[in-house]
ROMAR-53993 format. One line per field, with one value per residue (C-alpha): residue number from 1; residue in one letter; x, y, z. Coordinates in Angstrom, 1 decimal. Example, Ala and Ser with C-alpha at 12.3 -4.5 7.8 and 13.67 -1.06 7.14 Angstrom:
BEGIN
seq c(1, 2) .
type c(a, s) .
px c(12.3, 13.7) .
py c(-4.5, -1.1) .
pz c(7.8, 7.1) .
This chain:
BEGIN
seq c(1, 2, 3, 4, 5, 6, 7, 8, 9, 10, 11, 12, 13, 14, 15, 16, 17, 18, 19, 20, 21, 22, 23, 24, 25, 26, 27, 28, 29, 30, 31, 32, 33, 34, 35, 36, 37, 38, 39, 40, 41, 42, 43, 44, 45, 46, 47, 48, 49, 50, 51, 52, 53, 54, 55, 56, 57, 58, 59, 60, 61, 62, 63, 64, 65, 66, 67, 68, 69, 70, 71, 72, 73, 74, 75, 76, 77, 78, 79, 80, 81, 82, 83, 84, 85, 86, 87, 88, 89, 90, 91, 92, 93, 94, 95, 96, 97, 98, 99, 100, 101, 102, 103, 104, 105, 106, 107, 108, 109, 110, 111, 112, 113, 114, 115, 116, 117, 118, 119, 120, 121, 122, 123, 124, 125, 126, 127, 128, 129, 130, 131, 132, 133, 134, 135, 136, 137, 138, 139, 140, 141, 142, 143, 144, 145, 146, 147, 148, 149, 150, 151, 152, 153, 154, 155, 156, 157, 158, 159, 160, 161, 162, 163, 164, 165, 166, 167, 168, 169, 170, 171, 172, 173, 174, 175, 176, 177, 178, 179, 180, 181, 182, 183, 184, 185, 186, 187, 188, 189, 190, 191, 192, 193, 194, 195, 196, 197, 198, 199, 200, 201, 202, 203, 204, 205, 206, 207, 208, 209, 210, 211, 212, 213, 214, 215, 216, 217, 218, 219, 220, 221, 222, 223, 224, 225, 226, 227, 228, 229, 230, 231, 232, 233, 234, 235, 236, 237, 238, 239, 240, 241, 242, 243, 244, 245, 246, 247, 248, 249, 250, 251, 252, 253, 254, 255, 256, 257, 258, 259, 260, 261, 262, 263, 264, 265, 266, 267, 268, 269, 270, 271, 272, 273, 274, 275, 276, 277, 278, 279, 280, 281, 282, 283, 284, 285, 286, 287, 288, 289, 290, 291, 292, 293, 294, 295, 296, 297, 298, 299, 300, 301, 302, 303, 304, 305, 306, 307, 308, 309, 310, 311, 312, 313, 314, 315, 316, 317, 318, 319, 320, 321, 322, 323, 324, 325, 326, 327, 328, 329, 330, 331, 332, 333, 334, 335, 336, 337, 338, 339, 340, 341, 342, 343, 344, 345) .
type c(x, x, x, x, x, x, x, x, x, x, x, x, x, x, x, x, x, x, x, x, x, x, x, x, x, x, x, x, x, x, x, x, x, x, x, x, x, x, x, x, x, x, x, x, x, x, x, x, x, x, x, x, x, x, x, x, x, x, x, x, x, x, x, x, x, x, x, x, x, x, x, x, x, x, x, x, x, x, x, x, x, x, x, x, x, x, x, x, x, x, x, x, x, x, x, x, x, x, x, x, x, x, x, x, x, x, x, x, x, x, x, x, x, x, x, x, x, x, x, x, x, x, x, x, x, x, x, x, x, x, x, x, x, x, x, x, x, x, x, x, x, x, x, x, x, x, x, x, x, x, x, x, x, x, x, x, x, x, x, x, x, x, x, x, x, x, x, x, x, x, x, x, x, x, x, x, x, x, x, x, x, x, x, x, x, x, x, x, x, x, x, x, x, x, x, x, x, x, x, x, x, x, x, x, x, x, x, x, x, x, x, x, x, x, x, x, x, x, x, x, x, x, x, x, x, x, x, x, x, x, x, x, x, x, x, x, x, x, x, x, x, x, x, x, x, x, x, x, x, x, x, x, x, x, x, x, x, x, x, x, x, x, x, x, x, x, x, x, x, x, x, x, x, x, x, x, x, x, x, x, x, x, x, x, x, x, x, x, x, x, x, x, x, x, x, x, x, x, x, x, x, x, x, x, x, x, x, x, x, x, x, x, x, x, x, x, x, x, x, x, x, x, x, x, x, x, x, x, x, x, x, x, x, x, x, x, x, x, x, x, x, x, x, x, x) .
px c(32.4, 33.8, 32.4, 31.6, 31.3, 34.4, 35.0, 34.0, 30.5, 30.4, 31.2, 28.8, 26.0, 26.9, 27.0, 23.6, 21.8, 22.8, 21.9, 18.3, 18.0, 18.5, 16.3, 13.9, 13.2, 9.3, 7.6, 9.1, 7.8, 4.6, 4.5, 4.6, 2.5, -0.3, 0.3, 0.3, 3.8, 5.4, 8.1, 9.3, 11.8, 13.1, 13.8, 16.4, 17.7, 18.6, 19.7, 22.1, 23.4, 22.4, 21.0, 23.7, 25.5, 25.5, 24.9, 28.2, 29.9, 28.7, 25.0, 25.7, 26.5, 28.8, 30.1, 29.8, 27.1, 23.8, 26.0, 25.8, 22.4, 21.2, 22.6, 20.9, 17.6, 18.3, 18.3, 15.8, 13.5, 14.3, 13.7, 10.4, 10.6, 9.0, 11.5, 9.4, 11.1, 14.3, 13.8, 11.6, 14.9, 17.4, 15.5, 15.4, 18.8, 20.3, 17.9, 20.1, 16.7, 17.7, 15.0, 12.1, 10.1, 9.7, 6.0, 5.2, 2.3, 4.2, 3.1, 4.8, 7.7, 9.7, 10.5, 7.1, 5.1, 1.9, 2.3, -0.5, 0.5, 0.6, 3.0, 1.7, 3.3, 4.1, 5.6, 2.6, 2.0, -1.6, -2.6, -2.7, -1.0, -2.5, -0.3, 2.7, 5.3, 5.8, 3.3, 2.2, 5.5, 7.5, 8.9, 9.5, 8.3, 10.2, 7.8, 8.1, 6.0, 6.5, 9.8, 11.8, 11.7, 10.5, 10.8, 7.5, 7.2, 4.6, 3.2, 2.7, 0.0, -2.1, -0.7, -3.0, -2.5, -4.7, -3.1, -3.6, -3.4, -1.9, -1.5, 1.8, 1.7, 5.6, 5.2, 3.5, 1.4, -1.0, -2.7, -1.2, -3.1, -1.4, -3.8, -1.1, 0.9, 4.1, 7.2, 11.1, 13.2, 15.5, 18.4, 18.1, 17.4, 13.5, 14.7, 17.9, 16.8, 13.5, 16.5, 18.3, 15.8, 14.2, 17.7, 18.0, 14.4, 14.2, 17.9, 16.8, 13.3, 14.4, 17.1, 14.3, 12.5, 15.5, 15.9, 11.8, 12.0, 15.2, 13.8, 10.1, 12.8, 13.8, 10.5, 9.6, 12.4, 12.5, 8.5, 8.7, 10.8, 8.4, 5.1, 4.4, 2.2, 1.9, 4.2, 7.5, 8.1, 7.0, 10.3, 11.1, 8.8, 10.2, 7.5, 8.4, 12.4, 12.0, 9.9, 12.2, 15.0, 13.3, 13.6, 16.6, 18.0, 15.9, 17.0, 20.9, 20.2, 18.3, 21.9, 23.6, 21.0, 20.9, 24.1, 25.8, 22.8, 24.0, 27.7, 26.6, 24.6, 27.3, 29.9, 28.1, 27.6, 25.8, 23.9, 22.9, 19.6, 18.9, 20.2, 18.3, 15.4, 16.3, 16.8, 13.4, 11.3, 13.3, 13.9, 10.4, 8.0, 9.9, 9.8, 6.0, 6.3, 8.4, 6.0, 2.9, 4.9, 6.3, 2.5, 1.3, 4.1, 2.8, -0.3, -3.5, -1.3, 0.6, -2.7, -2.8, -1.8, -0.1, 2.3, 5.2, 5.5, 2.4, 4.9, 7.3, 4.6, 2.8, 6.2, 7.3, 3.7, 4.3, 7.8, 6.5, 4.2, 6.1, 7.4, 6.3, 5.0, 7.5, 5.4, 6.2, 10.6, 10.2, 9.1, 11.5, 14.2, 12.3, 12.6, 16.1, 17.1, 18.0, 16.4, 17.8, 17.3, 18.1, 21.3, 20.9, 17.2) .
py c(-9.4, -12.3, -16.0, -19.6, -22.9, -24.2, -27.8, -28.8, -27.0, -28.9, -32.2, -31.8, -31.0, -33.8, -36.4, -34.7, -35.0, -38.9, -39.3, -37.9, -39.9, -43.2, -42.0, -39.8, -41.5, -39.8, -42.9, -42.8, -38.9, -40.1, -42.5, -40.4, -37.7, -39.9, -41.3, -37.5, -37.9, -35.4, -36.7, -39.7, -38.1, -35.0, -38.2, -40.0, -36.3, -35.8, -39.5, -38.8, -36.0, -33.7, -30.8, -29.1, -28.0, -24.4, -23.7, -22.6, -24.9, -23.0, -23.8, -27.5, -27.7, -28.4, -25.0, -23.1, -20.6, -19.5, -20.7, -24.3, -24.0, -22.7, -25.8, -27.7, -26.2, -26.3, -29.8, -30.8, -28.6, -31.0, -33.9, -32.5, -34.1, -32.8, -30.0, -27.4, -28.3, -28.1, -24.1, -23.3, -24.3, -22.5, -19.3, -20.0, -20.3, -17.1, -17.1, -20.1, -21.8, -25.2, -27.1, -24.6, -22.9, -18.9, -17.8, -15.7, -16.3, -18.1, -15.8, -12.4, -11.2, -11.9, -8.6, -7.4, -10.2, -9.0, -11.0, -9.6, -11.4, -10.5, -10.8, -10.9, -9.7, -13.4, -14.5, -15.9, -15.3, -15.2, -14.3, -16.4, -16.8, -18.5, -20.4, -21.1, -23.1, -26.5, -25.3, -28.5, -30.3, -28.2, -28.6, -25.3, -21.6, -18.8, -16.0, -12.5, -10.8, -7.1, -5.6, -8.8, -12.9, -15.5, -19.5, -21.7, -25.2, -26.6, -29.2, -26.5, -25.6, -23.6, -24.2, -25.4, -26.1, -26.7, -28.1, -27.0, -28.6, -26.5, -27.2, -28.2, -31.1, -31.3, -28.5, -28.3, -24.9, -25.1, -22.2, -21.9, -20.1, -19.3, -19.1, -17.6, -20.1, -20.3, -19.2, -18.2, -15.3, -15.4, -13.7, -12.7, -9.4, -9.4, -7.0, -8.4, -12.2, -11.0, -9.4, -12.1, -14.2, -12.3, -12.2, -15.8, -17.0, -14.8, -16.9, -20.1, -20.0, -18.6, -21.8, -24.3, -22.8, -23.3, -27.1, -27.7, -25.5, -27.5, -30.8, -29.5, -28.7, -32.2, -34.2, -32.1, -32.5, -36.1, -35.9, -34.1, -36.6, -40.0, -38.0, -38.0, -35.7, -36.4, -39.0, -37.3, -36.3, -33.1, -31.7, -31.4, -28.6, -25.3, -24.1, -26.4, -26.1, -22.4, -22.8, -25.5, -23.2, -20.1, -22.7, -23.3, -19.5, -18.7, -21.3, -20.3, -16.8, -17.9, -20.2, -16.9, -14.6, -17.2, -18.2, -14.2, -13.6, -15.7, -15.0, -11.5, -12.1, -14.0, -11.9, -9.0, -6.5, -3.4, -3.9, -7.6, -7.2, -5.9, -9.0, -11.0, -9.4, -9.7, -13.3, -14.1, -11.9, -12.7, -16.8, -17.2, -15.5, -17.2, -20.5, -19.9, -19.0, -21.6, -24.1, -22.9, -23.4, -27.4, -27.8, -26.7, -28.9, -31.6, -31.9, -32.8, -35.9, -32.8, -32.0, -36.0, -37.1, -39.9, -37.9, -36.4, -32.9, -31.6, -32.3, -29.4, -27.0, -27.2, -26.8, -23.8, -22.3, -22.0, -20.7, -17.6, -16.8, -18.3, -15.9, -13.1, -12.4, -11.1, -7.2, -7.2, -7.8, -5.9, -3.0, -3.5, -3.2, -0.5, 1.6, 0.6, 2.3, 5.7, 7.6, 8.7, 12.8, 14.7, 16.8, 20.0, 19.2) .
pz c(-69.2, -70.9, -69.8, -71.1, -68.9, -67.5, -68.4, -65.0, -65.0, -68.9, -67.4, -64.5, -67.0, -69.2, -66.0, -64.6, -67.6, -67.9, -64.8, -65.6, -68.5, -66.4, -63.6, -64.9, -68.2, -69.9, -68.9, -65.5, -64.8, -66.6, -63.8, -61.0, -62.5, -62.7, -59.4, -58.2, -56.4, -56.1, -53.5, -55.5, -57.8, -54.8, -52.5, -55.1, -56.3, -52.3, -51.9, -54.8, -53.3, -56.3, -53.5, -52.7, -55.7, -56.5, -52.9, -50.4, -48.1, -45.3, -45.8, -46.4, -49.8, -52.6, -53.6, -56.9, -57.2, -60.0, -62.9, -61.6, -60.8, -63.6, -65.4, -62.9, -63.4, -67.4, -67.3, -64.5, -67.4, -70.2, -68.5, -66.8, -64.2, -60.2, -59.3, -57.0, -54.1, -55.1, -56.7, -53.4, -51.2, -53.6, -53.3, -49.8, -49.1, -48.3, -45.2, -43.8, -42.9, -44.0, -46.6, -46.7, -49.8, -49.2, -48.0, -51.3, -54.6, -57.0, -59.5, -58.5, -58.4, -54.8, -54.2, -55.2, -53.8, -52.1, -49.0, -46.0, -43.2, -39.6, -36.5, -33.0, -30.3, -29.2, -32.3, -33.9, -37.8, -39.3, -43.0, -46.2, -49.3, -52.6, -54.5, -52.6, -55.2, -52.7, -50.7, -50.1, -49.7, -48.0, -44.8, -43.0, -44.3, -44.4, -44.0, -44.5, -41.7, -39.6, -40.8, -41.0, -41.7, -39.6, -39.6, -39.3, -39.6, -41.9, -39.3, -36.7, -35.1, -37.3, -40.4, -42.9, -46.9, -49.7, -52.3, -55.9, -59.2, -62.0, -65.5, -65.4, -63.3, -62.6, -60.3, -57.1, -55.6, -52.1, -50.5, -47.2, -44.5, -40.8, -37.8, -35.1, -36.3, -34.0, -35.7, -35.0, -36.0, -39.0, -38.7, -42.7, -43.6, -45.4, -48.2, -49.3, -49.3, -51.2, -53.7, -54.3, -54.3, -57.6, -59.1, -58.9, -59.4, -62.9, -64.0, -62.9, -64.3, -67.7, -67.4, -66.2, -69.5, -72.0, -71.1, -71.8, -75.6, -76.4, -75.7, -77.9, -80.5, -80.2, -80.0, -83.1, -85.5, -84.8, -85.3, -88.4, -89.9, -89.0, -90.4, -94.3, -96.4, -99.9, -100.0, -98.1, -94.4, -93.1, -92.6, -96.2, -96.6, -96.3, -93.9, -91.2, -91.8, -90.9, -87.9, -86.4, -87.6, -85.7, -82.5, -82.7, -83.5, -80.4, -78.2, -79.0, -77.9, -74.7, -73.8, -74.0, -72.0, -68.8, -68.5, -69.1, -66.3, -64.0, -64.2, -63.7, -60.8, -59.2, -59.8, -58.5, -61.5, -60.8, -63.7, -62.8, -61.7, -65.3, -66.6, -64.9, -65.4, -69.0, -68.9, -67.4, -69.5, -73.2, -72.3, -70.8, -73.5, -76.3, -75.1, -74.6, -78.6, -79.0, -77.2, -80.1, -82.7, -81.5, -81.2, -84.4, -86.3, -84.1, -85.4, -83.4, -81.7, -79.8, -78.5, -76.8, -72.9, -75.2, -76.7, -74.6, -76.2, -73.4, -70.4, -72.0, -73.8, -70.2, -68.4, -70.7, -70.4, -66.5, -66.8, -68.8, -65.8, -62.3, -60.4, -62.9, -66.3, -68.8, -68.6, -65.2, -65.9, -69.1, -66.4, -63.7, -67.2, -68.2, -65.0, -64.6, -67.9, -68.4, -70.0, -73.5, -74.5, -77.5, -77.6, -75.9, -73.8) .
């Protein structure tokens, strides 16, 4: 396969990320942060009408497809800014379920999420699942119960979240627990949507986690030329030209990984799952390396709520593990190899 961006998914990245820098400025996102509001920046990213690209017409929204939102969720991670809902509705999508987040821990894999909830015979759902990503904002539920998917509102009847605070403050998680909450058939079908939704989580989440190492690579070149030791910046010794340069090699192969991943996905190669998995477990784990390394050139001020480098070694930190640790895709890649035998065995 042969791809690069077209020049209308370049301009649209070039135009989305000056967008971000007028509207999500750091001080901005420190603002809402510390304000714990999580709705400020989704409301202007909807009013903007930024939602619906990457998603088909026939859903509502723009057209294009994981390339475009991989660019999307590359830059909403360099700017750091609150971007749960948007990935829980993305994921969502295929179930044609309008806004919603998908009823799984935000730790596992979709497809090998271990959800335990239960469907009444009246269409009720009860059972609980810790660390929901949106949990707490989200407006609607697709939940996978029984054999297929069903629909609940998150101000139903019986519907109770717990919000939790992770690390990484630019994403949200709750604890959502059902209590024969009332709920609605999707016509989706539970395995495929679950499929999909791994495919696309593992791109979009290696993407999210390219934009936050790029920006540390950033912050930490420009830091490394502002501090002296014995008399010259930092970045004139040949210590911290190689690590920045190790970045920067590793941030280059990541571009290549999530973007080949997503054209794969889209275009529907056999082997596409395998890139994706790929993506997620090479992009994540080395911006988590990536993220150490920004921190130690940064001195103890990398360590302080004053300095923005902990909004991206935070966000980076949660990429490695959302939706899966890298062990678990470097299984799934692992058990979708053949195996290799010596002539004649």
């Amino acid at each position: 396969m042969q791809w690069k961006l077209s020049e209308e998914q370049q301009a649209y990245q070039k135009t989305f990320r000056g967008w971000l820098a007028d509207v999500a400025p750091p001080a901005t996102v420190r603002g809402w942060l510390d304000a714990g509001d999580a709705t400020a920046f989704p409301a202007r990213f909807a009013a903007d009408d930024w939602t619906g690209v990457g998603l088909p017409e026939e859903l509502g929204g723009q057209g294009g497809g994981l390339v475009e939102l991989a660019l999307t969720a590359e830059e909403l991670g360099r700017a750091a800014v609150p971007s749960a809902d948007w990935l829980a509705t993305v994921l969502a999508a295929p179930a044609q379920a309008g806004p919603a987040a998908l009823l799984i821990p935000a730790e596992a894999v979709p497809d090998e999420a271990p959800v335990s909830l239960r469907m009444d015979g009246d269409g009720t759902v009860t059972g609980k699942v810790a660390r929901v990503l949106a949990g707490d904002t989200a407006r609607r539920f697709v939940v996978p119960a029984g054999d297929g998917l069903r629909l609940v509102e998150a101000d139903a009847p019986g519907v109770v979240r717990t919000p939790r605070r992770p690390l990484d403050r630019s994403r949200s998680l709750a604890d959502v627990t059902l209590d024969r909450a009332p709920s609605v058939r999707l016509d989706a079908e539970a395995t495929d949507l679950l499929r999909q939704a791994s495919a696309r989580a593992a791109v979009l989440v290696a993407a999210d986690s390219l934009g936050a190492t790029e920006r540390m690579l950033h912050l930490t070149v420009e830091y490394s030329k502002q501090r002296h030791q014995f008399g010259v910046p930092i970045g004139s010794f040949q210590a911290v030209k190689h690590a920045a340069a190790t970045m920067l090699v590793g941030i280059e192969a990541a571009r290549s990984v999530v973007y080949f991943a997503a054209a794969s996905v889209d275009g529907g190669d056999p082997r596409a799952p395998l890139h994706a998995a790929a993506a997620k477990a090479q992009v994540t784990a080395e911006g988590a390396r990536a993220a150490d390394t920004a921190l130690t050139l940064h001195g103890a001020i990398g360590y302080t709520w004053e300095h923005d480098l902990h909004l991206f070694f935070k966000r980076a930190k949660l990429d490695e593990q959302l939706f899966g640790a890298p062990a678990a895709w470097n299984e799934r890649i692992a058990d979708g190899l053949a195996l290799i035998t010596p002539e004649g065995t």
